[in-house]
FISE-110418 format. One line per 10 residues: number of its first residue (from 1); for each residue x, y, z of N, C-alpha, C. Coordinates in pm, 1 decimal, m for minus. Each point is the difference from the previous one (the first is absolute). Layout:
BEGIN
NUM) X:Y:Z:X:Y:Z:X:Y:Z; ...
This chain:
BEGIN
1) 84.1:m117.8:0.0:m84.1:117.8:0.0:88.4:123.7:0.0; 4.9:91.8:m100.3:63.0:111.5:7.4:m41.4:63.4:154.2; 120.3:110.3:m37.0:42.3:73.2:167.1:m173.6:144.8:m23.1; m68.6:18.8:112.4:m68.0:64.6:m18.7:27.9:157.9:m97.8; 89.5:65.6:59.9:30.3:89.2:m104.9:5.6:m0.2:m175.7; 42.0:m156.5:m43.8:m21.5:m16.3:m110.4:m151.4:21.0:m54.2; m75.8:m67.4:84.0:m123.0:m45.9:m107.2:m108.8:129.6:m36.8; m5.6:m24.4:m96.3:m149.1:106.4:m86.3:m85.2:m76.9:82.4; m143.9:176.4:m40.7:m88.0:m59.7:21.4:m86.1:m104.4:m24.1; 56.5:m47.1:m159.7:m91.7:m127.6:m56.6:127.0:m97.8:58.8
11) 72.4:m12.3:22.8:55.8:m118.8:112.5:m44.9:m41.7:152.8; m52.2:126.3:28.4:m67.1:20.8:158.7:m165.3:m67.1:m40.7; m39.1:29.0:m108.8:m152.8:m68.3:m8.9:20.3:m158.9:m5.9; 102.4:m43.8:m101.8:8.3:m162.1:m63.8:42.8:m11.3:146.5; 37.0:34.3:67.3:98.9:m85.1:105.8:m112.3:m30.9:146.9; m99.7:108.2:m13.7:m89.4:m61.0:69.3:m116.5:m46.0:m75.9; m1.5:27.7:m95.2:m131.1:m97.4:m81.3:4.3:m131.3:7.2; 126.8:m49.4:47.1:8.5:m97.8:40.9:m38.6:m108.0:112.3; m64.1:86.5:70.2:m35.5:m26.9:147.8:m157.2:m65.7:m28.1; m16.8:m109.8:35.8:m82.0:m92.7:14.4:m142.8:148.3:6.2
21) m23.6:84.2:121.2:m64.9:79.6:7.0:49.7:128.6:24.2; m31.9:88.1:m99.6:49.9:139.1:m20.3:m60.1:39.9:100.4; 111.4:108.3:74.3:m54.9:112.3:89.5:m88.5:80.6:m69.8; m48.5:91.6:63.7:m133.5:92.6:m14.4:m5.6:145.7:59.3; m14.3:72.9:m80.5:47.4:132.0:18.3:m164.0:65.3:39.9; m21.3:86.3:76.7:m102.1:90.5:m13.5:31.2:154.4:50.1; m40.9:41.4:m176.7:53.0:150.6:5.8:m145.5:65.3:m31.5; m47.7:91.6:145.1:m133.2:48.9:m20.4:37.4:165.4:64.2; m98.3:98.0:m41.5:m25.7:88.1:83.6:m23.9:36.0:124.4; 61.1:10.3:145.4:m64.0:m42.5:105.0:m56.5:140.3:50.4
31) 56.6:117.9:m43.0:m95.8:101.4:48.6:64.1:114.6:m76.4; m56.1:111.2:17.6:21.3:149.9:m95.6:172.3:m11.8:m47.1; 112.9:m12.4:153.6:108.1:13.6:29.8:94.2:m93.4:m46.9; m91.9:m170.9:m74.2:104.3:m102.3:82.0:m18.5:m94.9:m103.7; 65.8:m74.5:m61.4:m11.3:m104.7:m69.4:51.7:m147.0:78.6; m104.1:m88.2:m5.3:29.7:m127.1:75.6:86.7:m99.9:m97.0; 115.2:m23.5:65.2:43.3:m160.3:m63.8:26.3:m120.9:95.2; m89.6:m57.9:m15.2:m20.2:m161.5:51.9:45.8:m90.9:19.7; 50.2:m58.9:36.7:65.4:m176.1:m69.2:53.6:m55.1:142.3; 50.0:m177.3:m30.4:82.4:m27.7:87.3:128.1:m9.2:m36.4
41) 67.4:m34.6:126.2:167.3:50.1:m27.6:19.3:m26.2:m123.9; m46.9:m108.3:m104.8:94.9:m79.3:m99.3:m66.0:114.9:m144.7; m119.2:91.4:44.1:m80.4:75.7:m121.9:72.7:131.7:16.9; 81.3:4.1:128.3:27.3:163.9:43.0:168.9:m36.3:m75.0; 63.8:m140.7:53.2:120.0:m21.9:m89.7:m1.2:25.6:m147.0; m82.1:m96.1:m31.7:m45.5:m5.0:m175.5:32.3:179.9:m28.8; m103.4:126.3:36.1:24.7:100.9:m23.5:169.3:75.9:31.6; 8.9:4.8:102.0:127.3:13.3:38.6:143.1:2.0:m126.8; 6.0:m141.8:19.4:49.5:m39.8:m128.9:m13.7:23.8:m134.3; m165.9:14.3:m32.6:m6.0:77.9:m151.3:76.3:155.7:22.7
51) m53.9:65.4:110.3:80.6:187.4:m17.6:102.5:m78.6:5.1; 73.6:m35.0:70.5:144.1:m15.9:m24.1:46.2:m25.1:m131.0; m24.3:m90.4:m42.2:37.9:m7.7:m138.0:m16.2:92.8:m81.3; m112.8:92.9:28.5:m28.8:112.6:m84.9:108.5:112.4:m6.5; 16.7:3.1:128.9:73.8:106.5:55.8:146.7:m69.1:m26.4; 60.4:m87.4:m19.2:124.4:m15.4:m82.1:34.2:m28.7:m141.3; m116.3:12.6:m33.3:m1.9:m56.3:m210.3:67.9:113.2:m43.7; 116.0:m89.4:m63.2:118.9:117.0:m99.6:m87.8:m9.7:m136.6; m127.8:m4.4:2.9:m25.7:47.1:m157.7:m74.0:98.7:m13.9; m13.6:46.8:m94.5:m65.9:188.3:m50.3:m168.7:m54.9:58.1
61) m73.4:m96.3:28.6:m108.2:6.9:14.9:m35.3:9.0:165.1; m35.1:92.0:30.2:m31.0:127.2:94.8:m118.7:m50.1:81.3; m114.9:m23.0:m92.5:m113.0:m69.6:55.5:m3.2:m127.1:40.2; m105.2:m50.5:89.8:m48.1:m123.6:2.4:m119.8:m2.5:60.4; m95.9:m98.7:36.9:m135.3:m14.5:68.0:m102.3:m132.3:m33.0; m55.3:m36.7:147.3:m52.1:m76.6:m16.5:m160.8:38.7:8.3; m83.9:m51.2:5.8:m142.4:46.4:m66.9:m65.3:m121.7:89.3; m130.3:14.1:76.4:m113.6:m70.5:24.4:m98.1:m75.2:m103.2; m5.0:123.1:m68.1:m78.1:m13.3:m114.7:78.6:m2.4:m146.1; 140.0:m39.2:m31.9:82.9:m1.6:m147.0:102.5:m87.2:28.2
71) 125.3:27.6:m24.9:144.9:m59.4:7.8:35.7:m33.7:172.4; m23.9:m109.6:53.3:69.4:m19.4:100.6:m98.0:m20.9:115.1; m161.3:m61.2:m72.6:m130.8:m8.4:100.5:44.1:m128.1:62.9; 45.0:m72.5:m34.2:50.3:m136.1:102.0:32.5:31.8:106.5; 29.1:114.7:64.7:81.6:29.9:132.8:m88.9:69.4:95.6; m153.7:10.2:m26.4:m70.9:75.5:48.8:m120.3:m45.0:47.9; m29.5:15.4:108.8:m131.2:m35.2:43.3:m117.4:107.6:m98.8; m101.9:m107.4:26.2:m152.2:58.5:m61.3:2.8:162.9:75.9; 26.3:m34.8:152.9:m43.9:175.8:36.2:74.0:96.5:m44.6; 108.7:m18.1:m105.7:91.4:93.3:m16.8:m90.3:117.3:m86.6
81) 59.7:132.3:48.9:m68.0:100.8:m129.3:130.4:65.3:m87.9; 88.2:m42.6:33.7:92.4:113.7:m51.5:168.2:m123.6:m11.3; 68.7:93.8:m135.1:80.1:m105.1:1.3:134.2:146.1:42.5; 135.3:m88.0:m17.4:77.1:107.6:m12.8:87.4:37.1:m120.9; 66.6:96.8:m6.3:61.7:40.7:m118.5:140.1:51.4:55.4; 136.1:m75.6:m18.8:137.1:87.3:46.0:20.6:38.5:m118.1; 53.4:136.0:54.4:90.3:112.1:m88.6:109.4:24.0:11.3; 137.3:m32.8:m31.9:112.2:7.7:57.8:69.0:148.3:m64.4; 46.5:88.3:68.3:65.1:89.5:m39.7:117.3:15.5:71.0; 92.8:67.5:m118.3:m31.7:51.5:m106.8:m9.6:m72.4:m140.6
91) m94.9:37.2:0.1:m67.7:m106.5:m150.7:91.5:69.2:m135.5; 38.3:m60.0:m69.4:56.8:13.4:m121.7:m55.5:76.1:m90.4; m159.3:17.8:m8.7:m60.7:137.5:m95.6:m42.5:78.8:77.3; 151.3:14.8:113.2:m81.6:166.7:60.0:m137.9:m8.7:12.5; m54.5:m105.6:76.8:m154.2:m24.8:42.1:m23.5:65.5:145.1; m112.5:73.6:32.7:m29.9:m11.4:142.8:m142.0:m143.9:m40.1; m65.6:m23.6:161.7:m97.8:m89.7:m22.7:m129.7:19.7:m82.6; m3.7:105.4:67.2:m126.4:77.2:m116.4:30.3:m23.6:m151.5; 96.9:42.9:m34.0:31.8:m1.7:m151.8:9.1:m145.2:m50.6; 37.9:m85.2:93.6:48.7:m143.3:m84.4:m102.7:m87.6:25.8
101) m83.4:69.6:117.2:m161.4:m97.0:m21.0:m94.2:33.5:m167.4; m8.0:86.1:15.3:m29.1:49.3:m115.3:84.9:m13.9:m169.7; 98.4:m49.8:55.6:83.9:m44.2:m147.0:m27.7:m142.1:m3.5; 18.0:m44.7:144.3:37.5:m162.7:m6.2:m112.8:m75.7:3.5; m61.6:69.4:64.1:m174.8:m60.3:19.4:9.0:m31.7:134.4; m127.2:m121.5:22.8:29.7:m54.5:103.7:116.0:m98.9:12.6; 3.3:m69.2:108.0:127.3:m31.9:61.6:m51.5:m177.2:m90.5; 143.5:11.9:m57.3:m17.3:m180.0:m44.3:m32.2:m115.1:m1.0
């Protein structure tokens, strides 16, 4: 198994997709102030590990995100409302978030 610092985020997904039963993420609104994220230790690892990887990828792609409802619903409970989207800066087209949601779309 590569050293954690190595692995991408699509190495951090295969590597637990592997797991007999995938952890379970729940990313909801919990009030005006606060966004809830859910899970047990092994759903809060699973995440953990995806930013990380995000947050060390030597390649020009800036974005990433997983979705309830698109790319990456396996990881999510039914109550989820909301997925997330990392932005790593400094992004390579001189992006703030605003601008590269809107270029990039939603999150992958």
């Amino acid at each position: 198994m590569p050293k954690a610092k190595e692995l991408t985020t699509n190495d951090v997904v295969k590597l637990w997709s592997k797991r007999t039963k995938r952890p379970k993420l729940t990313i909801a609104k919990l009030d005006r102030d606060t966004v809830l994220i859910e899970g047990s230790a092994d759903a809060l690892e699973f995440l953990g590990q995806f930013v990380l990887a995000h947050s060390r990828a030597d390649s020009d792609d800036c974005h990433n995100g997983l979705s309830p409802k698109g790319a990456g619903n396996a990881w999510f409970t039914k109550e989820s409302t909301l997925g997330l989207y990392l932005h790593r800066l400094p992004c390579p087209e001189h992006k703030v978030l605003r601008d590269s949601v809107e270029k990039h779309g939603k999150a992958k």
